[in-house]
N, C-alpha and C positions, 0 to 999 in steps of 0.2 A: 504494500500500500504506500501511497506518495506520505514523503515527507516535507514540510514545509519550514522555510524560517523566519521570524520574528526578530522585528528591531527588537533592542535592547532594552527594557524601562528603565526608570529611574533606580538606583541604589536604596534601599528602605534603610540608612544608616542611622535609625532609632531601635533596629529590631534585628542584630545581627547574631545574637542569642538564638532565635530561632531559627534565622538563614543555616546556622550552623548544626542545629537540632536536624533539617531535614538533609543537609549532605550527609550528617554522621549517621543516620539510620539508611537514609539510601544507599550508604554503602555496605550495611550491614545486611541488607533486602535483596541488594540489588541481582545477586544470582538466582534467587525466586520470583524475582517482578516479571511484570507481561513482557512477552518476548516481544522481541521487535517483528513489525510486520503484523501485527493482529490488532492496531489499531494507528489512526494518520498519529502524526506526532508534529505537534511544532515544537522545535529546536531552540531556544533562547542562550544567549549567554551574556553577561553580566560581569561589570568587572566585578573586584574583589574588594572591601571594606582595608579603609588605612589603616586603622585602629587596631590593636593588640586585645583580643577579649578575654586572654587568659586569666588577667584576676579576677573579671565579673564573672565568668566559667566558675574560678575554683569556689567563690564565694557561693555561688550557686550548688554546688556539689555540695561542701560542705555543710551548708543549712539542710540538707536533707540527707548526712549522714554518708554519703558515698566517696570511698576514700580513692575512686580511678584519678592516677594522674590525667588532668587536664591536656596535658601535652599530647596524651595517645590519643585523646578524645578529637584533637584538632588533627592530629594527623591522620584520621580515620575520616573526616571530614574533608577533610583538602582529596582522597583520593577517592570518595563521593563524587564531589565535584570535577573531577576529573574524568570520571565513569561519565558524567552524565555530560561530558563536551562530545561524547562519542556517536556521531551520525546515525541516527537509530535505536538510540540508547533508550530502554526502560522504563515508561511508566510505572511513576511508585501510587497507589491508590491510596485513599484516606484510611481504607479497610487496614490495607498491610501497613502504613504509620502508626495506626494504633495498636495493632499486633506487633510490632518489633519494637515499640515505647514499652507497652507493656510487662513484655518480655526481659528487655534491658533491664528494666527497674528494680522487677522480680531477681533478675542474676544478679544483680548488685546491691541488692539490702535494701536500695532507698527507703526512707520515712519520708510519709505525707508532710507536700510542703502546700503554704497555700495559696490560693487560686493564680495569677498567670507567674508566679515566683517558683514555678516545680518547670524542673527543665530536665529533661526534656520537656515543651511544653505539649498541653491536647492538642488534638487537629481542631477544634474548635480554635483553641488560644492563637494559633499557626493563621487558619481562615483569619482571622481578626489582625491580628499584625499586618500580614501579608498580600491578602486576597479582597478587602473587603465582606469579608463574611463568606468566603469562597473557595475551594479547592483546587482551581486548575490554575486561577490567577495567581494561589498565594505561590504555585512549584514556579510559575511563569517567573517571578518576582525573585525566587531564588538560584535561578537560573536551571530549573532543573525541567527535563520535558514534560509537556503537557498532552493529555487525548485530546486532538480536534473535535471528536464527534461523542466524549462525553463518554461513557461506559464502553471498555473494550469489547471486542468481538465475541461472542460465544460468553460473554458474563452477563446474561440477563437472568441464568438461577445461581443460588447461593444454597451450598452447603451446611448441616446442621453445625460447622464448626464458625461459620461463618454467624449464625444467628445465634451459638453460643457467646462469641466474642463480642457480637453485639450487647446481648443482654450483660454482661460482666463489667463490658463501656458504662452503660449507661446506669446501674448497680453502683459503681465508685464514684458516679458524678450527682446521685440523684438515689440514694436508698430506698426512699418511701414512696418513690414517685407514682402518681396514679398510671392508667391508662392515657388519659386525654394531656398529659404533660408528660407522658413519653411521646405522644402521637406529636407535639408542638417541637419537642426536640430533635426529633427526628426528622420529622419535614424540615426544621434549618439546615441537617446536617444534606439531605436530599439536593434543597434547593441549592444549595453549597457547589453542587457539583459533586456529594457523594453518592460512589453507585453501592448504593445499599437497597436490600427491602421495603416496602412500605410497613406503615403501623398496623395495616390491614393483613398483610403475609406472616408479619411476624406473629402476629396471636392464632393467625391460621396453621401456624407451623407449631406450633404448643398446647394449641388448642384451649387456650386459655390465656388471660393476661398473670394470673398468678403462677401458673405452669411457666410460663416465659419469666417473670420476677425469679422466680426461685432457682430456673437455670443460669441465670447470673448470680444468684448469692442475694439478690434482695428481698428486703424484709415483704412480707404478706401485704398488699396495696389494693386499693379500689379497683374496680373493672371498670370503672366510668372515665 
């Protein structure tokens, strides 16, 4: 499938914390991401921030308890970045940043820090610095590829690991959360540009909203 490329946008040099969040997990993804050819890609590349982010890095690690040298962390990022100058190169989805944040957190001990001060940060936090509230814009903005056409090829179903991961998401952001304010969050994360399920697929997949709650770990919550 054609690839296409995109001028450069501007430097987001308020939010290079996060630029850095999404090279160092695309790098850690990026032999599992969509293969090249299974959906158009525009190509972006972006210079590089002047600034040194290693103290705000370790300060950041530190408050939530995680003792990796910052120094690997940027070098695992810089060869992200590098992954992704590469013509064809890998769509990383909102799904798999949040599986390999996850992940990360879990192998490295982290303790809960609060709301956009835990870095890696959510793909929410990411949309919001990055994107305007959006997925394809915020990878645009970090110079990493984007889907032109929005959900790749052949990913219009999602596996029970997939609607597991979801409900475990939204479990650590929202414990008690009803039905109708998962359905609100979830439509952000959709219109975002995430290819996720709807609020409709996922209780049809559990057969229930407290059957889906509990497959993420959350507490017992309204059906409404």
């Amino acid at each position: 499938m054609e690839t296409t490329s995109a001028s450069a946008p501007a430097p987001h040099i308020g939010h290079p914390l996060t630029e850095i969040a999404l090279h160092f997990l695309y790098d850690r993804i990026r032999a599992d991401a969509v293969p090249s050819g299974t959906a158009a890609v525009d190509h972006v590349q972006r210079p590089q921030a002047n600034t040194d982010p290693t103290e705000e890095l370790a300060a950041r690690l530190s408050a939530q308890g995680i003792t990796v040298d910052p120094a690997g962390i940027l070098a695992r990022a810089a060869a992200g970045r590098a992954a992704a100058a590469v013509p064809g190169a890998a769509v990383m989805s909102v799904q798999a940043y949040d599986r390999a944040r996850t992940h990360w957190l879990g192998e490295v001990g982290a303790q809960a820090a609060p709301g956009e001060r835990a870095w890696p940060p959510t793909s929410q936090t990411v949309m919001k610095h990055l994107g305007a509230g959006r997925w394809n814009p915020a990878l645009a903005a970090a110079g990493l590829p984007t889907a032109s056409t929005g959900r790749p090829a052949g990913a219009t179903r999602f596996s029970a690991a997939d609607y597991d991961g979801l409900m475990v998401r939204y479990a650590q952001e929202d414990p008690t959360g009803s039905f109708t304010a998962f359905s609100t969050w979830l439509s952000a994360l959709r219109s975002g540009g995430g290819n996720l399920p709807s609020p409709a697929a996922v209780r049809r997949h559990y057969g229930s909203w407290s059957a889906a709650r509990a497959a993420g770990g959350g507490a017992p919550a309204s059906e409404r």
